[in-house]
N, C-alpha and C positions, 0 to 999 in steps of 0.2 A: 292805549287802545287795548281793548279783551280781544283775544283774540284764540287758535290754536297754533300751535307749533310741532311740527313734524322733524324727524331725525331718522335717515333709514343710513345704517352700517352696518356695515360689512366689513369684515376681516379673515384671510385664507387660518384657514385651520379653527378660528371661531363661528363662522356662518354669520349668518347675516341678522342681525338687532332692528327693530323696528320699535321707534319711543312716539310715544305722544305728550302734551302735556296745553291745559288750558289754564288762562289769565291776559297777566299785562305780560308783556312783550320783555320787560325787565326779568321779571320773576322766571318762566320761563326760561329763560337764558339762564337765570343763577341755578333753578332744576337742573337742567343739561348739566352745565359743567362747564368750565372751559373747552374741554377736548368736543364738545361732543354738538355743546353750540355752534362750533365753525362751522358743520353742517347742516345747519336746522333750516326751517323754511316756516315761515311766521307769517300768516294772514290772519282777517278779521275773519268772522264767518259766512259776512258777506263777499267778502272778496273770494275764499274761496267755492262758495255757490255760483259764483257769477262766471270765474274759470270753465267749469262747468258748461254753461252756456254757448261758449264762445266758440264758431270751429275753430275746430284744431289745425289748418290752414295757416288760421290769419295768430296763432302764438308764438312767440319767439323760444327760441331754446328752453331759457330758465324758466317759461311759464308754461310749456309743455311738462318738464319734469317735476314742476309745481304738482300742477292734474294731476298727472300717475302715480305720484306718493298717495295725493288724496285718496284717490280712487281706491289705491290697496288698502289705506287705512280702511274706508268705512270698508270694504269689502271683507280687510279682518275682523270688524268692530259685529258686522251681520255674522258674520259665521259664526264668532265666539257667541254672539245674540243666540243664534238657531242652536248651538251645541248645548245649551241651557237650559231648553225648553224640553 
């Protein structure tokens, strides 16, 4: 499945890394790395539009902290957009 994959880390004395990377679910993962894949979060792009949708209510844990990686990506993906222009 195509999809995106998200990785937000963080480390004291590094600050915090935000990755992204699009494909298949494999490839991605081999991108990451071992280290860095253990925390990735991998949807279709529909699953992550559909997140979106959903209140925030009725999501459980791992699919609330799904949403908010999203959200910060495109939110950085816009700004970096607008700093361009």
């Amino acid at each position: 499945m195509f999809g995106l994959g998200l990785v937000n880390y963080y480390a004291t004395g590094e600050g915090n890394t935000f990755m992204a990377a699009t494909g298949q679910e494999t490839e991605v993962k081999e991108f990451f790395g071992d280290f860095f894949s253990i925390g990735m979060v991998f949807k279709s792009v529909e699953e992550w539009l559909r997140l979106e949708k959903i209140d925030r209510s009725e999501l459980s844990d791992e699919e609330l902290h799904s949403l908010e990686l999203f959200q910060s990506f495109k939110k950085s993906c816009s700004q970096a957009w607008e700093a361009r222009l």
